[in-house]
C-alpha positions as CSV (number, residue, x, y, z in Angstrom):
1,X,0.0,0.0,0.0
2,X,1.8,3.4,-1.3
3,X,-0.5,6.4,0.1
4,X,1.1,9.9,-0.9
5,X,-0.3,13.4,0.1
6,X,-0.2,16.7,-2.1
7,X,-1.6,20.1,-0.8
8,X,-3.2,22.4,-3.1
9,X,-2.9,26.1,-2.1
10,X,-5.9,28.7,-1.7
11,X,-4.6,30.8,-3.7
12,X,-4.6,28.1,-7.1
13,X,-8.1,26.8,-8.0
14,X,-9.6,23.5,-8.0
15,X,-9.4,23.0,-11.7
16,X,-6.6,21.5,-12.4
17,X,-6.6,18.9,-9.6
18,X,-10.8,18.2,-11.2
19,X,-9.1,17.7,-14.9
20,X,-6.3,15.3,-13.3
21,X,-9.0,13.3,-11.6
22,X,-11.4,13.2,-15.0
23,X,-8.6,12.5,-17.0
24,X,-9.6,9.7,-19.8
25,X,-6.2,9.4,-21.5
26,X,-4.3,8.1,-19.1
27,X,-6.5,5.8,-17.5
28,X,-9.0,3.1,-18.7
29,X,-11.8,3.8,-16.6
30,X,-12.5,6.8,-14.5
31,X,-15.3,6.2,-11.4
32,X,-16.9,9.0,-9.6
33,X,-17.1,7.1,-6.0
34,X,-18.6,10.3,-4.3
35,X,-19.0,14.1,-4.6
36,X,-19.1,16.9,-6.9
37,X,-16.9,19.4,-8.5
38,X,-18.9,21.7,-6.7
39,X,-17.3,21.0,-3.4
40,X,-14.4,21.3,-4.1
41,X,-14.4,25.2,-5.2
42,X,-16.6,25.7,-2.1
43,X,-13.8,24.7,-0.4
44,X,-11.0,26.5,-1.8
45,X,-13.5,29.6,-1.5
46,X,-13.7,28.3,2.6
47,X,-10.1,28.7,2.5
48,X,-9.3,31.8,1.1
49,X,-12.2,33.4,3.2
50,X,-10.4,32.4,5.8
51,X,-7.0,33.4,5.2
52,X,-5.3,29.8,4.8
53,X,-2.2,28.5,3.3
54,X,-3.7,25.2,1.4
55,X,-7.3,24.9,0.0
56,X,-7.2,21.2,-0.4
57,X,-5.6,17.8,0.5
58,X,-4.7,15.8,-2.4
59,X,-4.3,12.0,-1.0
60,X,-3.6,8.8,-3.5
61,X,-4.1,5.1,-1.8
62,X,-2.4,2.3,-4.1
63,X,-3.0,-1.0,-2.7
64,X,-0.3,-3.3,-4.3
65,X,-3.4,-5.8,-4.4
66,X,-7.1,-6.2,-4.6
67,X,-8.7,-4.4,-2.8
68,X,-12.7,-4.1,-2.2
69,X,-15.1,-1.3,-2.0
70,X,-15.5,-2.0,2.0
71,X,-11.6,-2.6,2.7
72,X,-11.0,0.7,1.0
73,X,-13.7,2.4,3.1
74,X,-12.0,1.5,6.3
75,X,-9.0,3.0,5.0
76,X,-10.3,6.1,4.2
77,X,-12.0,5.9,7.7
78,X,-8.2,4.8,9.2
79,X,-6.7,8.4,7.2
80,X,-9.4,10.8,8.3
81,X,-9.3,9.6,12.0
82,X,-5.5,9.8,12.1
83,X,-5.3,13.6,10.6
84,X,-8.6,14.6,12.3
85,X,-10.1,15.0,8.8
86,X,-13.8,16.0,7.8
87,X,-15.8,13.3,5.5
88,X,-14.0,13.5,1.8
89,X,-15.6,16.3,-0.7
90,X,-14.4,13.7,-3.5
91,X,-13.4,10.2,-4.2
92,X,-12.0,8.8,-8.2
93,X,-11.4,5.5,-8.9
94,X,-8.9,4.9,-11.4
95,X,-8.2,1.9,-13.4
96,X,-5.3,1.3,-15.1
97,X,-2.5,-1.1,-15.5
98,X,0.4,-0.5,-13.4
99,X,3.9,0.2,-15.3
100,X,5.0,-3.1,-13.1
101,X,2.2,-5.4,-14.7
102,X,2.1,-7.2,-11.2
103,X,0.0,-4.7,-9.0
104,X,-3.7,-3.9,-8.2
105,X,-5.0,-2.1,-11.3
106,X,-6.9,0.6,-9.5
107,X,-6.3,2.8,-7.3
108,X,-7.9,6.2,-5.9
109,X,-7.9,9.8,-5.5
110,X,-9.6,11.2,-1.9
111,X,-9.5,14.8,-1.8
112,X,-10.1,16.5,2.0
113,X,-11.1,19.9,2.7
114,X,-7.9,21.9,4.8
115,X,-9.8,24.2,6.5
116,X,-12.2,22.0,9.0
117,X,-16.0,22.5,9.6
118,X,-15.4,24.1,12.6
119,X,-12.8,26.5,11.5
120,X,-9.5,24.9,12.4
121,X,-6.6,23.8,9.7
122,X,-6.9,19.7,8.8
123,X,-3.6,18.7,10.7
124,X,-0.5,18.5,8.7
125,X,2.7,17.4,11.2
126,X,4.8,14.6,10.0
127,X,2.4,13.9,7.4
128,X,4.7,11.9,5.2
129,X,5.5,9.7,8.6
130,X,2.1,9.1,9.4
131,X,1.3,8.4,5.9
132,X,3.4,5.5,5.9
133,X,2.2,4.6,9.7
134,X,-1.6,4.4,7.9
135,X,-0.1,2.0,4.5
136,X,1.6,-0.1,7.7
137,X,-1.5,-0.4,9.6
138,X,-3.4,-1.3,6.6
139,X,-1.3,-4.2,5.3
140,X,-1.4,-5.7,9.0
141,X,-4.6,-5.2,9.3
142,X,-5.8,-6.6,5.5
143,X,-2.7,-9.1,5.3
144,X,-1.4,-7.7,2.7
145,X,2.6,-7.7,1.6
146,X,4.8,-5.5,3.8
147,X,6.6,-2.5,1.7
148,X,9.8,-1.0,3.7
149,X,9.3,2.4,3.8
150,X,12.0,5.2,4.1
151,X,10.5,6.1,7.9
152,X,10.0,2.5,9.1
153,X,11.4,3.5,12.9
154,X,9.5,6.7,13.2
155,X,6.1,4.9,12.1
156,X,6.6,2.1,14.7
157,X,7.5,4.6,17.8
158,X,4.6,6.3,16.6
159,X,2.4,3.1,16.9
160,X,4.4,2.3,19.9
161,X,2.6,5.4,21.5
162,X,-0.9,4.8,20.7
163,X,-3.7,4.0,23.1
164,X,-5.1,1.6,20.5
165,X,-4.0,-1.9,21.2
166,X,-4.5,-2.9,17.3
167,X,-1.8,-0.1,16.7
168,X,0.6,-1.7,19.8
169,X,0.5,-4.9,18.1
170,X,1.2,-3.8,15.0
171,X,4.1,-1.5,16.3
172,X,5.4,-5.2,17.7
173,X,4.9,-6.8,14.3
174,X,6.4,-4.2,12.3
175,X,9.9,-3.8,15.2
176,X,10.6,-7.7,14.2
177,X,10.5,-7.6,10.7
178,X,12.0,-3.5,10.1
179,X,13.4,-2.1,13.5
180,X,16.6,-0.6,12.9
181,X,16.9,-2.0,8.7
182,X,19.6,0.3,8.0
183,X,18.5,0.1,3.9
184,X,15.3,2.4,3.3
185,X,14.2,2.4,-0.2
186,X,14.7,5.5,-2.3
187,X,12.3,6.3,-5.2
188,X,13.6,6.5,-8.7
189,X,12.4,9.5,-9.8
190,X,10.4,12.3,-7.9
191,X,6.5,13.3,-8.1
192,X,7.4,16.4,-9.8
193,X,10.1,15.0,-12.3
194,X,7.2,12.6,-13.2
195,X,5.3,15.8,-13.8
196,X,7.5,17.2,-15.8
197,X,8.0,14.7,-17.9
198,X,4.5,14.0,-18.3
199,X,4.3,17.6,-19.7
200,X,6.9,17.3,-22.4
201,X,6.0,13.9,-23.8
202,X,2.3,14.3,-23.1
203,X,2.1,11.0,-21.4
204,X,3.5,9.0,-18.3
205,X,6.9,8.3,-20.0
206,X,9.3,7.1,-16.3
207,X,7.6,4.4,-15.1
208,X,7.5,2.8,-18.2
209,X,11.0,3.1,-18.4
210,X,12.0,2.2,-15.4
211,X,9.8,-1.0,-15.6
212,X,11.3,-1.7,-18.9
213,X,15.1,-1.5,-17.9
214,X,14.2,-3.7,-14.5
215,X,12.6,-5.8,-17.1
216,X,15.9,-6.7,-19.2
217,X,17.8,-6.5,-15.9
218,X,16.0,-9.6,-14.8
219,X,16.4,-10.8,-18.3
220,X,19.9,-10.5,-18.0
221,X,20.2,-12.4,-14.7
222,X,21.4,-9.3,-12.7
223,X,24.8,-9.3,-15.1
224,X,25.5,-5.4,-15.8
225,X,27.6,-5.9,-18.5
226,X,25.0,-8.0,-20.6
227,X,22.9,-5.7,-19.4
228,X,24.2,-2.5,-20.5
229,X,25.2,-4.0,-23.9
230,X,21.1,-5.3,-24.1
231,X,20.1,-1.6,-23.2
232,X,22.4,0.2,-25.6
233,X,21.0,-1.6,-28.8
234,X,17.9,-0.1,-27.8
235,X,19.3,3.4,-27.2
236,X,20.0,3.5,-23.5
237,X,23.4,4.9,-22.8
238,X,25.1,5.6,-19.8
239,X,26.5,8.9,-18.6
240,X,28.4,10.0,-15.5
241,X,26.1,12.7,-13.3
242,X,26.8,15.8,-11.8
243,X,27.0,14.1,-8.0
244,X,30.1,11.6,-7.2
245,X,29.3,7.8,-8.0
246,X,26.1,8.7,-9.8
247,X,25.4,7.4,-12.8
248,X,22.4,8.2,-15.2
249,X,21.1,6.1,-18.2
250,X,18.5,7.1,-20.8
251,X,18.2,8.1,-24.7
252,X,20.0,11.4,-26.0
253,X,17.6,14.3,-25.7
254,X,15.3,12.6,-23.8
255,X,14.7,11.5,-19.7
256,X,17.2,10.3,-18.0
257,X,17.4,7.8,-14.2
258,X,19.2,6.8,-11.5
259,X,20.8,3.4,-12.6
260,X,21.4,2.8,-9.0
261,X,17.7,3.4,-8.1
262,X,16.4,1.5,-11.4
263,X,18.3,-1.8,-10.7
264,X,17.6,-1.3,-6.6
265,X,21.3,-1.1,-5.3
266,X,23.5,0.9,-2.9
267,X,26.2,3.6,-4.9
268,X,28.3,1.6,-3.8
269,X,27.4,-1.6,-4.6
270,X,27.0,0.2,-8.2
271,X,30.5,1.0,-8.4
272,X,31.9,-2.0,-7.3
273,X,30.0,-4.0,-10.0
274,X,31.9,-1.4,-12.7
275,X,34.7,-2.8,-12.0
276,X,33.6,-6.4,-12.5
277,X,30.6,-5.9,-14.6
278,X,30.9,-9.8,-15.3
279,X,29.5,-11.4,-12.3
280,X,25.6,-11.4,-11.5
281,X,24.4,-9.4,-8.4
282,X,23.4,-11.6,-5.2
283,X,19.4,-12.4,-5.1
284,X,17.3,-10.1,-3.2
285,X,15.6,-12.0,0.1
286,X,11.5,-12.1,-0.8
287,X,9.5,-9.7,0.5
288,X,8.1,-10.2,3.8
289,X,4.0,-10.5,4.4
290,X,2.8,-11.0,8.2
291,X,2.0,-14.6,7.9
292,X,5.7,-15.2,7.2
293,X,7.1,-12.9,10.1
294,X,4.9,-15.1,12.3
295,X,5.6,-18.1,11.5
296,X,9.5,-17.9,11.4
297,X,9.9,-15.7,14.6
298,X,8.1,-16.4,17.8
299,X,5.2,-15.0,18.4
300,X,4.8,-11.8,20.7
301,X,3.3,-12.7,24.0
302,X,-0.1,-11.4,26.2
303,X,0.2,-8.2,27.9
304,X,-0.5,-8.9,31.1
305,X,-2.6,-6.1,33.0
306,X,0.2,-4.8,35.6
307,X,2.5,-4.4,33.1
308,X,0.3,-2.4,30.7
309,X,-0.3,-0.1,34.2
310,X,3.4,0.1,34.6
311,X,4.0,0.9,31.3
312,X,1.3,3.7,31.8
313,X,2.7,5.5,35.0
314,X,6.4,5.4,33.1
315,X,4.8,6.9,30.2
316,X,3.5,9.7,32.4
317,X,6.9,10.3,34.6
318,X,8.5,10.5,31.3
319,X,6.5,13.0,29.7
320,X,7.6,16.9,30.1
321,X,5.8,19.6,31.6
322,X,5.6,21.3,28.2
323,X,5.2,19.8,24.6
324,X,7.0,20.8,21.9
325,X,4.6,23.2,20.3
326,X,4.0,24.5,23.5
327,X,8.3,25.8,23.1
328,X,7.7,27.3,20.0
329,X,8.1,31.4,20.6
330,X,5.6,31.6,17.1
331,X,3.1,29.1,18.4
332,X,3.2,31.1,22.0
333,X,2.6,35.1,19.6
334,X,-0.4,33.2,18.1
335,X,-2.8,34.2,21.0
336,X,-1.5,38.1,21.2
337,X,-1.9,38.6,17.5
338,X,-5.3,40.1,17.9
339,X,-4.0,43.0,20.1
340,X,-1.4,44.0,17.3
341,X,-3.9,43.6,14.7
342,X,-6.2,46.0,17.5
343,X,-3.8,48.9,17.7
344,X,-3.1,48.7,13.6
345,X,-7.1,49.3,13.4
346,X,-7.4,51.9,16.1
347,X,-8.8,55.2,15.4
348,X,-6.7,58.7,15.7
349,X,-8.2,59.1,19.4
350,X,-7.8,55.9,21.0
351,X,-3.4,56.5,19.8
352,X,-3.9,59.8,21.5
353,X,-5.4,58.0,24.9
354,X,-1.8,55.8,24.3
355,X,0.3,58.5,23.8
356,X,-1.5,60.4,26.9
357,X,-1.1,57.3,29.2
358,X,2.6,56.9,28.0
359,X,3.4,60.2,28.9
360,X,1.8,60.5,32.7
361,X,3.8,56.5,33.5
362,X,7.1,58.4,32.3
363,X,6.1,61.6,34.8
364,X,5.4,59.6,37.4
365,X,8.6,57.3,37.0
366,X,10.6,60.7,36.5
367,X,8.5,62.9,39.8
368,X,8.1,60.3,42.3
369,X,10.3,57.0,41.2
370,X,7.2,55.2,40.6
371,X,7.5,52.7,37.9
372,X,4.3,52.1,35.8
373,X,4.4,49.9,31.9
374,X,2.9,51.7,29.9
375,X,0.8,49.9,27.2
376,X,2.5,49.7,23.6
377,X,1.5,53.1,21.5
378,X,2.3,51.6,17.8
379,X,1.6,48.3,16.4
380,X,5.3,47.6,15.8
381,X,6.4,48.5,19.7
382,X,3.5,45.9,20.2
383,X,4.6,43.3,17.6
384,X,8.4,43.8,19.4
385,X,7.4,43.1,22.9
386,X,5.5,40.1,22.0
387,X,8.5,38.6,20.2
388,X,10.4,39.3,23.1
389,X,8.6,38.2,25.5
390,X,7.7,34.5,23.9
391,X,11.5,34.0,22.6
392,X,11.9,34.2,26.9
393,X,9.1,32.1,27.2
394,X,10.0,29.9,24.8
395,X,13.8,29.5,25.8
396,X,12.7,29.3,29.3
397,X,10.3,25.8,28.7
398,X,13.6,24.5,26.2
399,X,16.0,24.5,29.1
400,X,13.4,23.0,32.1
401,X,12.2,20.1,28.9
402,X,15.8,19.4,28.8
403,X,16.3,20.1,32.7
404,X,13.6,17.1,32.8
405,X,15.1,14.4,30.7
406,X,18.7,15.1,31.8
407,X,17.0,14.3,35.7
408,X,18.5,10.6,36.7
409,X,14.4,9.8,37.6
410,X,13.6,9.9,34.3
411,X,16.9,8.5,32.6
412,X,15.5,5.5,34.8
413,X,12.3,5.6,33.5
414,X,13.6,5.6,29.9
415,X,15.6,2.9,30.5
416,X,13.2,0.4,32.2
417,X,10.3,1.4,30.0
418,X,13.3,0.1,26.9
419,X,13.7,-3.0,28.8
420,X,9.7,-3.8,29.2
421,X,8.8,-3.4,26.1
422,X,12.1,-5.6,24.8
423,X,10.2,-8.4,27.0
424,X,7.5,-8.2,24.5
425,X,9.7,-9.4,21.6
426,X,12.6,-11.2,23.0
427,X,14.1,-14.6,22.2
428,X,15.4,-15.6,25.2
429,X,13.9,-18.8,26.9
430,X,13.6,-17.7,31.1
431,X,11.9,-13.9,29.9
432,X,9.5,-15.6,27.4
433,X,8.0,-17.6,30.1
434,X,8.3,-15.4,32.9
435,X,6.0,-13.3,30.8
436,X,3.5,-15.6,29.9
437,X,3.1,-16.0,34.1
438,X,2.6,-12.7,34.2
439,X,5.4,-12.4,36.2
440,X,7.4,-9.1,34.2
441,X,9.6,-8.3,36.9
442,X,11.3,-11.5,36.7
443,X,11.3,-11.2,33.3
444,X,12.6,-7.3,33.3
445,X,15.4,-9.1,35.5
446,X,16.5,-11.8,33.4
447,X,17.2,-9.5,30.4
448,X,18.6,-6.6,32.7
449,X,20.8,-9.3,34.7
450,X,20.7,-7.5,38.0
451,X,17.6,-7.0,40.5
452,X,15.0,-4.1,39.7
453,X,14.7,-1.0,41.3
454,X,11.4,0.8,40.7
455,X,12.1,4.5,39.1
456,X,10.5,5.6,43.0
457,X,13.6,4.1,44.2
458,X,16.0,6.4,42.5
459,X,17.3,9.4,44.6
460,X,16.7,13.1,43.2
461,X,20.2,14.1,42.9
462,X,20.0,18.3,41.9
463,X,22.0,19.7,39.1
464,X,25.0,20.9,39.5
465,X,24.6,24.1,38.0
466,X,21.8,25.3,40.1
């Protein structure tokens, strides 16, 4: 399951993104699952009214394989609970046969509204991550083959951390067959080189190619001399590129690809064939589905309820006073952006009830040493003393978030909260069955080799710097 995510600005219209999605040309069949043109310019007009950024939210889900009309529901359901998202204004089916000639023919085209029904923005943090964490969940969920993606660690921490248990397990699933794979895929060509090209030869011109030259790759069993000499009776040639130990190949005049990325190995690996172009790369391991993780690694055990409470209470010691938005000196303005946008409206009188109340604090301060702040007279002064003010504010949360994780309490609590949740997954004989007893302490102790100490137990030992 590939799901990507484009955002179309409020200042653009809708049209284009409607002629993409009607487009006949490119696709066998086009299917108008739900909504209206209409919607969507009511939406871009919502937007602008509004003042936003992005109109609409673009999102593609490609299932590798078949997938039905109520499978593809509950994703769309799975995407607008992650991002918070009101029902789609528009859903396109497309049919068409992949450049591959392997995956699911269809696929299809959910456009969001960005600006919510009750006036907020449609959330948009780590959206490629938790793109990724929504195709992961899927393919658990519908059993479908597991693609690597490039964020694979960040989309299991973020499982990790989610109240749903599905989401836990799934987090455990995906640790034993990704967690720390140093190789993340890379794609062979960008969304807006595909574009591009699209543009010039007025059709969808790189994935043919690229499924073409992995096509006479595998004809040549994985051999790059046979294969470059295959390519270059057709007109492929190879070229050096502009960035060390890259190396293009394509047609004169015409696009040209990563031939690392097109035959799916390192730089490295690409230059060390060079020099021996005669022997065949190694075979790539299958890829991996969650029947076959199951069934050749053992099987994660129950959670038993005191450890999920423990688990809880470690999660709350180890969370900061402040999150991270909440350090942001912009995020911290936001609230006192009405009073600047106040005095840039005000009338000639109100500046001279300013200018009058400025003048009697600085009398006072100057007659009798008594010191009064007087309110901000132009919109700028106001605009400077904000900035101030949260940059303080915001500096001042940094240091005590870091003040809090540096504290030996919760470098315990980290710690033991790494060795519970390694009891979920690990191998070893005496933890595996002191978990199944529900006995986790003994477990925690047989992979920690020494007694535990709750985080209680740790003494409060006070900077040195204060």
């Amino acid at each position: 399951m590939i799901i990507k995510a484009s955002r179309i600005t409020a200042e653009s219209t809708h049209r284009h993104l409607y002629r993409h999605l009607m487009r006949t040309d490119e696709n066998e069949e086009v299917r108008i699952v739900q909504g209206r043109e209409f919607a969507l310019a009511e939406a871009v007009k919502d937007a602008r009214h509004a003042q936003r950024q992005y109109g609409l939210r673009h999102v593609i889900l490609s299932p590798e394989q078949a997938t039905s009309p109520e499978t593809f529901q509950k994703i769309v359901t799975l995407y607008q609970s992650e991002f918070g998202a009101d029902p789609p204004l528009m859903i396109v089916e497309h049919q068409k046969k992949r450049a591959d000639g392997q995956s699911h023919d269809r696929h299809w085209h959910v456009v969001f509204a960005e600006t919510l029904a009750n006036g907020r923005s449609l959330d948009s943090r780590f959206i490629r991550i938790r793109n990724e964490k929504v195709a992961r969940f899927t393919e658990l969920a519908f059993g479908h083959s597991l693609t690597s993606g490039k964020h694979n660690d960040a989309v299991i921490r973020a499982l990790e951390v989610s109240s749903n248990q599905q989401m836990q397990r799934a987090a455990t699933a995906l640790k034993q067959a990704f967690w720390g794979k140093e190789e993340t895929p890379q794609g062979t060509f960008t969304d807006k080189a595909h574009q591009v090209t699209k543009r010039k030869a007025g059709k969808s011109v790189l994935p043919a190619m690229r499924a073409h030259l992995r096509k006479r790759w595998q004809e040549e069993e994985q051999v790059l001399l046979s294969f470059i000499e295959r390519v270059a009776d057709e007109g492929y040639l190879l070229r050096e590129g502009d960035k060390p130990d890259i190396w293009l190949i394509g047609k004169t005049g015409e696009a040209h690809l990563a031939l690392h990325r097109v035959l799916g190995l390192k730089k490295k690996e690409l230059v060390a064939l060079l020099s021996d172009a005669n022997r065949p790369v190694p075979l790539s391991p299958p890829r991996l589905t969650i029947r076959k993780i199951m069934a050749s690694k053992p099987q994660p055990v129950a959670v038993p309820p005191e450890y999920a409470q423990r688990l809880e209470a470690l999660r709350n010691r180890i969370r900061p006073r402040w999150k991270r938005s909440e350090c942001r000196a912009e995020l911290i303005a936001l609230p006192y952006q009405n009073r600047v946008r106040r005095l840039e409206n005000s009338t000639l009188g109100e500046m001279l009830e300013r200018l009058l109340a400025a003048l009697i604090a600085r009398m006072l301060n100057a007659l009798f040493g008594v010191r009064i702040d007087a309110p901000p007279i132009t919109a700028d002064e106001a605009r400077e003393r904000i900035e101030k003010a949260c940059a303080e504010t915001a500096l001042a949360r940094h240091q005590d978030v870091q003040e809090h994780f540096a504290s030996p309490e919760v470098q315990a609590a980290l710690q033991e909260r790494r060795l519970l949740k390694s009891c979920l997954v690990s191998a070893n004989l005496v933890t595996r069955q002191a978990m199944q007893e529900g006995e986790w302490v003994e477990a925690l102790q047989s992979l920690s080799g020494k007694p535990h100490m709750p985080v209680h137990a740790v003494p409060k030992v006070p900077p040195l710097w204060r």
